[in-house]
Phi, psi and omega in degrees: 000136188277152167297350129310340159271339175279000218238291184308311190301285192311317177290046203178012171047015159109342164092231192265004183252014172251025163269320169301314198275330183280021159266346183241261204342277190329302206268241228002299159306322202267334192270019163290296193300335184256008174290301213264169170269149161330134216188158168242019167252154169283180196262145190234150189231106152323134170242099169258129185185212179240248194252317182313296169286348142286007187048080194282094180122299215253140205295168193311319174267007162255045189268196157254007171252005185249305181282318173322288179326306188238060131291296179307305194292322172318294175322347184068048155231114118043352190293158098278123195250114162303088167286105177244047157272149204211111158329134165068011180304120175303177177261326164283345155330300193279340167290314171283336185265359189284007147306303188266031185250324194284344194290346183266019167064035204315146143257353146194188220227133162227119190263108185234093196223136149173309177342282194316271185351295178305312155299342173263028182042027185276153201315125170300334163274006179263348181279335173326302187284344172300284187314324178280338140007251138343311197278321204245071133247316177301307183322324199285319165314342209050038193254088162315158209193111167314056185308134144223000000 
């Protein structure tokens, strides 16, 4: 992404997207908060995904998982947000790497996997079977999970 367009994106808080991420902020928040028990650690959320979440072209504080945190935190809660997003990343990627995203102990997940596969053609029932994976590696963790 050229840097005059990661520059607009970034000062602009996301555009047309800032109205969807204070909307996933919100409900992150109320299902964190009936989730979780009252804790004096913050609540930590994994973000697994590809370049959307890692932001990819854009400063550190602008990524989505730097604006979800301090969203939350504007909100008095307590988050921490993990960026395990990996420019070009695949659903086997995120897969193959979603051992060590879990070793920072999430209390809950947001999977943004899917893109790359679609643009590389890759078979649609293998991405299927990567997300589901996925989804029941978390589940069996107890880790609630976002798909977005």
């Amino acid at each position: 992404m050229p840097e005059s367009i990661a520059v607009a994106v970034g000062s602009r808080a996301y555009g047309p997207w800032r109205l969807p991420i204070k909307a996933l902020a919100a409900v992150m928040a109320i299902l964190l908060l009936l989730a979780a028990p009252a804790r004096a650690e913050p609540i930590t959320i994994l973000g697994l995904g590809d370049s959307l979440m890692a932001g990819y072209g854009l400063s550190r504080g602008s990524s989505f998982p730097a604006q979800l945190e301090a969203a939350l935190r504007q909100r008095g809660h307590d988050a921490r947000v993990i960026n395990a997003g990996v420019s070009g990343d695949t659903t086997a990627g995120g897969k193959a790497r979603l051992g060590w995203s879990l070793a920072e102990r999430p209390d809950a997940a947001i999977v943004e996997l899917g893109a790359n596969d679609g643009l590389r053609g890759l078979p649609v029932e293998q991405m299927r079977a990567n997300l589901n994976a996925i989804l029941a590696e978390l589940a069996a963790k107890g880790v609630p999970t976002l798909p977005a």
